[in-house]
N, CA, C and O of each residue as an XYZ file, in Angstrom:
400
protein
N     -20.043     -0.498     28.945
C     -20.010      0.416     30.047
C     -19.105      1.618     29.750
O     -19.113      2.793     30.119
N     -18.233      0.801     28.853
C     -17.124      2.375     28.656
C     -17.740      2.669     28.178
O     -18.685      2.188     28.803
N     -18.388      3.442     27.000
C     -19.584      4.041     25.707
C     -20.086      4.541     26.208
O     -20.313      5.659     25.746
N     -20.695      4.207     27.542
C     -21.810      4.737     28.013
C     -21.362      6.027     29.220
O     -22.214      6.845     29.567
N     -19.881      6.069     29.799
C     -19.435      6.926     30.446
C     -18.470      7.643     29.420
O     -17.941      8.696     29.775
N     -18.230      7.156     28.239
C     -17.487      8.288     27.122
C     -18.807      8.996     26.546
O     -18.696     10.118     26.051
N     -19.745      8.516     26.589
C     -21.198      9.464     25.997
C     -21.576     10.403     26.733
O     -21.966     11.492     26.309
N     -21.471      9.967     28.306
C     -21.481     10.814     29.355
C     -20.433     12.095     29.128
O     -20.623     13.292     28.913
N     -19.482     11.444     29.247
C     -18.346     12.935     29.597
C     -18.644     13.762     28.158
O     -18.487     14.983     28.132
N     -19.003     13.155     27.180
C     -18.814     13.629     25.693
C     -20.088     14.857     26.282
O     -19.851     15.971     25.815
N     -21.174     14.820     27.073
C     -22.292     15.207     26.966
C     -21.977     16.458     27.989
O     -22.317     17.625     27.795
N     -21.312     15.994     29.027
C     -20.840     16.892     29.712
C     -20.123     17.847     29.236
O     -20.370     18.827     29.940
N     -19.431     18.101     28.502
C     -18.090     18.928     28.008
C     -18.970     19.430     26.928
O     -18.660     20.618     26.829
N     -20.067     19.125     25.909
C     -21.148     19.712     25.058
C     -21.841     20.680     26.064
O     -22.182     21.815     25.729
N     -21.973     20.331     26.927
C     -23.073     21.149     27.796
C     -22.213     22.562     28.300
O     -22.760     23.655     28.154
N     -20.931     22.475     28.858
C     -20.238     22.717     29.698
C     -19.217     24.284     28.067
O     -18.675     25.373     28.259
N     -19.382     23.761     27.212
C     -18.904     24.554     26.378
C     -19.572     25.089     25.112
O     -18.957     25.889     24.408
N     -20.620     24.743     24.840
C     -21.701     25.263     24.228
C     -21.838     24.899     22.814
O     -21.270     23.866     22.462
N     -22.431     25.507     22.029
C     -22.798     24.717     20.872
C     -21.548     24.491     20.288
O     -21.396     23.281     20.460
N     -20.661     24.865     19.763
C     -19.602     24.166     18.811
C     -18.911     22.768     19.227
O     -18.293     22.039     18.451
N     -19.139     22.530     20.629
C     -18.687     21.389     20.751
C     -19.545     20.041     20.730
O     -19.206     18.870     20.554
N     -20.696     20.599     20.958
C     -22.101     20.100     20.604
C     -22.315     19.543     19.254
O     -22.763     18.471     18.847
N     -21.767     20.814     18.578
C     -21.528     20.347     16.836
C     -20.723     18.852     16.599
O     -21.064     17.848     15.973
N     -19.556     19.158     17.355
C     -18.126     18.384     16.624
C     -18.347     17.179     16.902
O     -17.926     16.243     16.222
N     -19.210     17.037     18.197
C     -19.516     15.720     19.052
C     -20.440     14.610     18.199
O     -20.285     13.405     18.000
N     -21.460     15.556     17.789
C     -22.127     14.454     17.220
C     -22.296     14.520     15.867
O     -23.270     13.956     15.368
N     -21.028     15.482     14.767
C     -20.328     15.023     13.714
C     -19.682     14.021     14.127
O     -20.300     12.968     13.968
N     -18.489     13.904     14.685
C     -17.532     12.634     15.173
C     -18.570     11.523     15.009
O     -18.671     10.778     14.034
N     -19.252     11.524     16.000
C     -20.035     10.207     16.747
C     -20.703      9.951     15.061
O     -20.650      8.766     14.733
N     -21.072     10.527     14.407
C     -21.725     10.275     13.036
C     -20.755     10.135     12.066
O     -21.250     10.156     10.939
N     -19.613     10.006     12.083
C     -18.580     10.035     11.269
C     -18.528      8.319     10.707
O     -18.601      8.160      9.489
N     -18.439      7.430     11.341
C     -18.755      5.755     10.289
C     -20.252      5.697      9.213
O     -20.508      4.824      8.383
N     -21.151      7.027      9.589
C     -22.582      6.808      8.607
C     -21.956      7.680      7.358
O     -21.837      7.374      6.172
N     -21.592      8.904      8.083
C     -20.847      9.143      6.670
C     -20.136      8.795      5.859
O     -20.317      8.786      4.642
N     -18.905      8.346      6.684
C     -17.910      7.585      5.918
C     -18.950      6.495      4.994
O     -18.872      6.719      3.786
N     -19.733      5.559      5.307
C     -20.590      4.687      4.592
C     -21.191      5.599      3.476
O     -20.780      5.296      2.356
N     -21.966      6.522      3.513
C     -22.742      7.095      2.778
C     -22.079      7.658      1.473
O     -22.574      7.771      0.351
N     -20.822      7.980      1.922
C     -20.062      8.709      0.392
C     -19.334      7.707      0.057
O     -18.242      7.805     -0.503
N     -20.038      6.386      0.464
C     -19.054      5.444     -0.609
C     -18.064      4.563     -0.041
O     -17.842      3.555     -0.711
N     -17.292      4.724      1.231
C     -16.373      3.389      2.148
C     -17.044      2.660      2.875
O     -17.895      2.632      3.764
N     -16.141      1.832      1.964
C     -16.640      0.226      2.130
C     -15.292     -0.820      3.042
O     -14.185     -0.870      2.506
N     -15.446     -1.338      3.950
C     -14.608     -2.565      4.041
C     -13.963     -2.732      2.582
O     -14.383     -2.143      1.586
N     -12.668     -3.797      2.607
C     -11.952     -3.247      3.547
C     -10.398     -2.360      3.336
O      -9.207     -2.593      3.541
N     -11.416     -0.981      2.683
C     -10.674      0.150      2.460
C      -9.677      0.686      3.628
O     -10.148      0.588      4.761
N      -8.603      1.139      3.545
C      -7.831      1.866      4.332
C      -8.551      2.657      4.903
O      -8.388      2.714      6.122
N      -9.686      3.632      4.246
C     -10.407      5.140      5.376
C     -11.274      3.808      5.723
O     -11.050      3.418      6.868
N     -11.841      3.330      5.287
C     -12.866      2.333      6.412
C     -12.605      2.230      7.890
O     -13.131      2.726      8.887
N     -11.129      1.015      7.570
C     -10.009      1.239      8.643
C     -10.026      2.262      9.873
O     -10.327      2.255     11.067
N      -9.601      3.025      9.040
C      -9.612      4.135      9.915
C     -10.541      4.804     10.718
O     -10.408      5.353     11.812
N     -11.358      4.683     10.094
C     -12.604      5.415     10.498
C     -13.163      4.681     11.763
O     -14.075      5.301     12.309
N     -12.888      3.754     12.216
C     -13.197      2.269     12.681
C     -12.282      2.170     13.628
O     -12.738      1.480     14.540
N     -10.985      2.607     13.891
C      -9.560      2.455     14.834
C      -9.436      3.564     15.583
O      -9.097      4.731     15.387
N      -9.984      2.565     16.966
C      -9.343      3.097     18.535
C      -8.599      4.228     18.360
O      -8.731      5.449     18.440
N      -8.034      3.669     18.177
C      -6.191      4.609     18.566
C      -6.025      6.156     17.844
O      -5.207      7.011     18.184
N      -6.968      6.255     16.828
C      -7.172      7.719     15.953
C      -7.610      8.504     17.259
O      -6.777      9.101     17.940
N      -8.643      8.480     17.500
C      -9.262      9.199     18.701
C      -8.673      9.173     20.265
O      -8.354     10.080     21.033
N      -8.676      8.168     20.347
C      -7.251      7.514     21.454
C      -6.041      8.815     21.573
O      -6.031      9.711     22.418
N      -5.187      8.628     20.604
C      -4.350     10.026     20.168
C      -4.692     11.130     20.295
O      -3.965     11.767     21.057
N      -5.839     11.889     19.702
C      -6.351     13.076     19.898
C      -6.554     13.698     21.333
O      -6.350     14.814     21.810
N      -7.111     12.337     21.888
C      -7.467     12.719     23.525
C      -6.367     12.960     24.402
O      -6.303     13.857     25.242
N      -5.488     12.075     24.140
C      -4.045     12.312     25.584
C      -3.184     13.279     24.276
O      -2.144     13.904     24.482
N      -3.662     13.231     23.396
C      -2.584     14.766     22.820
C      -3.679     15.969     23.117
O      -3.093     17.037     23.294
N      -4.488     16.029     23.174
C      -5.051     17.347     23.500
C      -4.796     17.510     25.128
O      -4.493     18.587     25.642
N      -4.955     16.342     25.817
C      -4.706     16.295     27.434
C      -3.585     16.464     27.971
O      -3.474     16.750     29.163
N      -2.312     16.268     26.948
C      -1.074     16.970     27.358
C      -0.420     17.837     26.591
O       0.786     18.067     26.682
N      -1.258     18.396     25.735
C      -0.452     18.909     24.482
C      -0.707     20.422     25.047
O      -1.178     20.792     26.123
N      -0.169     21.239     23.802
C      -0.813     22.440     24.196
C      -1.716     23.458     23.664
O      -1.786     24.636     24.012
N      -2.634     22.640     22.467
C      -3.893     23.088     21.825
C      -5.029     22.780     23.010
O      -5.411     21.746     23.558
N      -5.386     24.223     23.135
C      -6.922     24.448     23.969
C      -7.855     24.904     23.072
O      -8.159     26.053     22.751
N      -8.390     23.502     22.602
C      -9.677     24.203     21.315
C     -10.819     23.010     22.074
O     -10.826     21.806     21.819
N     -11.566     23.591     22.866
C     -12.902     21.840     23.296
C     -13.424     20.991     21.982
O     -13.601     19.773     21.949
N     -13.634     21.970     20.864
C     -14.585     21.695     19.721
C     -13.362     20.221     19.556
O     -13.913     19.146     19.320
N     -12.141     20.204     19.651
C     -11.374     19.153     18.999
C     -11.623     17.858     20.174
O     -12.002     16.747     19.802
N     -11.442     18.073     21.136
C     -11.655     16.979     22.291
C     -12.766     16.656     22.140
O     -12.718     15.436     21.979
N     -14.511     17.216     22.046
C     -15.350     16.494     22.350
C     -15.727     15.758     20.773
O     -16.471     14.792     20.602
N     -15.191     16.309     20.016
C     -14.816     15.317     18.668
C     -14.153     13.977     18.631
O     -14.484     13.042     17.901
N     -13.233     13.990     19.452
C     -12.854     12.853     19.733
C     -13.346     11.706     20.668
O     -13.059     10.512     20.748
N     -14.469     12.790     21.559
C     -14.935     11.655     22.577
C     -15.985     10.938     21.311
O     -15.988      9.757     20.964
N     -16.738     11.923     20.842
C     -17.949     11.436     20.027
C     -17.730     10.124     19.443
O     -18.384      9.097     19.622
N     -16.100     10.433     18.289
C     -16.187      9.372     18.070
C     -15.611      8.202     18.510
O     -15.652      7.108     17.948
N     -14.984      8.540     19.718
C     -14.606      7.047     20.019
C     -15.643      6.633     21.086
O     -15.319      5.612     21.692
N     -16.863      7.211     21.470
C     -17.823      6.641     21.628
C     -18.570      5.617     20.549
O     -18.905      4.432     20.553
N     -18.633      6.565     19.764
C     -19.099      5.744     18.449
C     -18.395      4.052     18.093
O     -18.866      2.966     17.754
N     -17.462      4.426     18.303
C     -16.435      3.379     17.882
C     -16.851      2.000     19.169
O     -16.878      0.789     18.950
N     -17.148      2.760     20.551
C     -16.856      2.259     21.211
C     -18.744      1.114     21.728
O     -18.840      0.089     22.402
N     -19.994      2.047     20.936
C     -20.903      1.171     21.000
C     -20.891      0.593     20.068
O     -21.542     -0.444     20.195
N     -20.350      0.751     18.860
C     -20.439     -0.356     17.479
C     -19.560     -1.575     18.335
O     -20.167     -2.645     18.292
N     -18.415     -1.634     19.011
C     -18.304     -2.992     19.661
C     -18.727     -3.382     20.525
O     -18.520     -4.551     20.850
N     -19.455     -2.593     21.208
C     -20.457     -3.289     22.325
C     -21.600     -3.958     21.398
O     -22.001     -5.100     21.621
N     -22.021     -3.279     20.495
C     -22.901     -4.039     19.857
C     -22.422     -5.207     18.591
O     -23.201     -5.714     17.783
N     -21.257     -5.404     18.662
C     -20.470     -6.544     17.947
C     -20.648     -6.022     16.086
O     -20.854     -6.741     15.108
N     -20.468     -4.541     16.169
C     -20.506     -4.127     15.019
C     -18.954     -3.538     14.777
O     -18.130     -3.987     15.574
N     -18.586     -2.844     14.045
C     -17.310     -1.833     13.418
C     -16.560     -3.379     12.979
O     -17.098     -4.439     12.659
N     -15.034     -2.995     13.118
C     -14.089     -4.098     12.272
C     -14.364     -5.645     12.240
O     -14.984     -6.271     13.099
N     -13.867     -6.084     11.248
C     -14.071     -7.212     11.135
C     -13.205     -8.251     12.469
O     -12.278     -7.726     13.086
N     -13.542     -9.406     12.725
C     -12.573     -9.977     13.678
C     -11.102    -10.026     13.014
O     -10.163    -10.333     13.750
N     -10.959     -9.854     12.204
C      -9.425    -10.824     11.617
C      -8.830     -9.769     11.071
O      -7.973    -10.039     10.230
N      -9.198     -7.701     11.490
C      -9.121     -7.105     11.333
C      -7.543     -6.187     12.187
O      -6.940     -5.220     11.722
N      -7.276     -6.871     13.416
C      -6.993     -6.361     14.272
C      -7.267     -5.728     15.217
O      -7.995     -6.226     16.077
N      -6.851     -4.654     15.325
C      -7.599     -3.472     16.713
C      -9.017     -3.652     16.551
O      -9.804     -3.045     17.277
């Protein structure tokens, strides 16, 4: 249910600010195919990463209290922690014994 209202707002704020954020959104959200495609694999550190909450997590309440006003960076972050966030609805991204 969260995924599905972070896809939402992600879609909203694309719409609402026009193509560059449109861009960043669904780079982000595509960011674990890439990461796969040039080569990371489990269970590499960028794997890791690429894969952990809390990267995008950060971006969002630092852009929400910080004082960079760029959208292209926020709806980057929704993308991918949407992303992040249907690979565990669908019992995909980290391993269990992975942590976060």
């Amino acid at each position: 249910m969260i995924a599905l209202l972070l896809a939402a707002f992600a879609v909203f704020e694309s719409v609402k600010y026009g193509l560059p954020t449109t861009a960043a959104t669904l780079v982000f959200f595509a960011l674990p195919d890439v990461a796969r495609l040039a080569g990371v694999r489990p269970p590499g550190w960028l794997y890791q990463a690429v894969h952990r909450v809390w990267i995008p997590l950060v971006v969002l309440v630092g852009y929400a209290f910080g004082p960079i006003v760029w959208p292209p960076l926020f709806t980057a972050a929704l993308g991918w922690l949407t992303r992040i966030g249907l690979e565990r609805a669908f019992g995909r991204g980290l391993p269990l014994n992975s942590g976060s």
